[in-house]
BAFI-3210 file (N, C-alpha, C; in Angstrom, 3 decimals, decimal comma, padded with zeros to 6 digits):
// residues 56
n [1|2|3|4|5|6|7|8|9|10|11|12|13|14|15|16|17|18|19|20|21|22|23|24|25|26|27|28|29|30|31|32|33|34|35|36|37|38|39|40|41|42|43|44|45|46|47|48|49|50|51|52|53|54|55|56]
n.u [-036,069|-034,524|-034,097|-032,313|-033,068|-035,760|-035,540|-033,741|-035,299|-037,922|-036,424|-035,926|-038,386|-039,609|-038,930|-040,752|-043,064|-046,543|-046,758|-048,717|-049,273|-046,375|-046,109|-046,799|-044,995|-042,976|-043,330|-043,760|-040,948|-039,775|-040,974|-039,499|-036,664|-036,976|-037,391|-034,904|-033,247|-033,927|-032,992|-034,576|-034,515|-035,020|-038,493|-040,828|-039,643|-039,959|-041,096|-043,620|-045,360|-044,164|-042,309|-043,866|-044,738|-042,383|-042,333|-044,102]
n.v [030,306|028,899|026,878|027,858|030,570|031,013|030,045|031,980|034,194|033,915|033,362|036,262|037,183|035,818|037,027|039,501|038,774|037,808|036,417|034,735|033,456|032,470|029,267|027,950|029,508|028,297|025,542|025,954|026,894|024,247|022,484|023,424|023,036|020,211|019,387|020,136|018,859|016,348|016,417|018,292|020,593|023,093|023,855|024,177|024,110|021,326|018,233|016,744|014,783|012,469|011,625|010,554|008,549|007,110|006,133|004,086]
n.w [-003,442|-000,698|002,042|004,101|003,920|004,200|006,919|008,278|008,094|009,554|011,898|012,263|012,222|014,515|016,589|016,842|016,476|017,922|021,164|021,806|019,076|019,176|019,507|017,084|015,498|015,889|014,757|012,377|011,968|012,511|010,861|008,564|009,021|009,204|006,393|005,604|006,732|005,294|003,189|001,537|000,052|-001,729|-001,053|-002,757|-005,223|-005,261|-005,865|-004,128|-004,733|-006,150|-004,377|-002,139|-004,086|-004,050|-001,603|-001,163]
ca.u [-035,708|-034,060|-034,487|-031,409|-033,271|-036,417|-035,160|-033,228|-036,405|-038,864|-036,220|-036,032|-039,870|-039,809|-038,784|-041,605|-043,967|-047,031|-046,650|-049,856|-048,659|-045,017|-045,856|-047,209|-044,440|-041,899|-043,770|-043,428|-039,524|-040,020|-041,261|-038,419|-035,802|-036,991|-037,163|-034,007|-032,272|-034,526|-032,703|-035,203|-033,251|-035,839|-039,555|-041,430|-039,984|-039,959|-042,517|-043,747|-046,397|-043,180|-041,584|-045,109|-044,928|-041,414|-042,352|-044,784]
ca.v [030,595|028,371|026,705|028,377|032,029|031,040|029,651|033,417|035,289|033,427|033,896|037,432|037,237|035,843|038,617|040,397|038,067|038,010|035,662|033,645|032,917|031,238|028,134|028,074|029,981|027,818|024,430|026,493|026,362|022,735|021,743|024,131|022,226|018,488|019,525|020,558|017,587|015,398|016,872|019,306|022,164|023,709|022,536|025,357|023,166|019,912|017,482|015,564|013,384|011,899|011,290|009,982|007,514|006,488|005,590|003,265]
ca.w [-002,079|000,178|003,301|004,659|003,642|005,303|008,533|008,679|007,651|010,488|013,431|012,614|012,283|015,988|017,851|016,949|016,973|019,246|022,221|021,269|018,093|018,783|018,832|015,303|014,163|016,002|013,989|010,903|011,883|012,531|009,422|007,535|009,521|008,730|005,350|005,308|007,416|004,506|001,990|000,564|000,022|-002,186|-001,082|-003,549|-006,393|-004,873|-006,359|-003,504|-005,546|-006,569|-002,932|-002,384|-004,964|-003,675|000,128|-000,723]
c.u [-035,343|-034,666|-033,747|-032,539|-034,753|-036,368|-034,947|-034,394|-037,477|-037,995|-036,362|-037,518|-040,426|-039,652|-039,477|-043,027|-045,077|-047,166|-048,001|-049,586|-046,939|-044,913|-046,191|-045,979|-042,914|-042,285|-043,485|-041,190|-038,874|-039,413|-040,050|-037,305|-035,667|-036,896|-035,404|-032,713|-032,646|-033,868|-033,286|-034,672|-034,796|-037,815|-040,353|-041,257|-039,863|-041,534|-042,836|-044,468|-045,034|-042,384|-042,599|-045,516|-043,629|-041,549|-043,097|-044,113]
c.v [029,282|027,984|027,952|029,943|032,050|030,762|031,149|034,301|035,183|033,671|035,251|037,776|037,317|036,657|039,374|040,071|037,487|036,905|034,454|032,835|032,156|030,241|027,666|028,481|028,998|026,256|025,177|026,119|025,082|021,939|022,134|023,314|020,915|018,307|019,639|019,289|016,633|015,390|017,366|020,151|023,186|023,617|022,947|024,330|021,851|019,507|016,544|014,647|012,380|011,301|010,123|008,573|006,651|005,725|004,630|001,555]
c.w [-001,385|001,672|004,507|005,203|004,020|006,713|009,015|008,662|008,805|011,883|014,115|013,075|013,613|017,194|017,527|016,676|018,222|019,945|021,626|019,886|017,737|018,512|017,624|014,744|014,142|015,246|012,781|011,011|011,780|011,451|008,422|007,741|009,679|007,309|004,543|005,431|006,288|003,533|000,853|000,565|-000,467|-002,239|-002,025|-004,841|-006,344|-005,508|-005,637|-003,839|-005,848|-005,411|-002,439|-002,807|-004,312|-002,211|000,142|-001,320]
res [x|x|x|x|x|x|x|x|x|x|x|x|x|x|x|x|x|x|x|x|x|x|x|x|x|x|x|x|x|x|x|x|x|x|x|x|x|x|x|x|x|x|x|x|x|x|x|x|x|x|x|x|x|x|x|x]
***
């Protein structure tokens, strides 16, 4: 699955989502959308121990 195909799956999500819970779900969008700008496309098979190892 994709970033693309969760971003689409969580907005729909948001319109029926209960008021107490947006901002959680809008940080969940967040995180999908830095991932994405990072160039994780896929984060499920991303190996971040390995990203990890690279930053330091």
């Amino acid at each position: 699955m994709t970033n693309e195909e969760v971003l689409d799956a969580l907005e729909k999500i948001k319109t029926y989502c209960a008021a107490d819970l947006l901002d959680k779900l809008d940080c969940a969008i967040a995180i999908i959308e830095k991932l994405e700008a990072d160039g994780i496309k896929t984060p499920l098979k991303t190996d971040f121990t390995q990203l990890a190892k690279e930053s330091k």
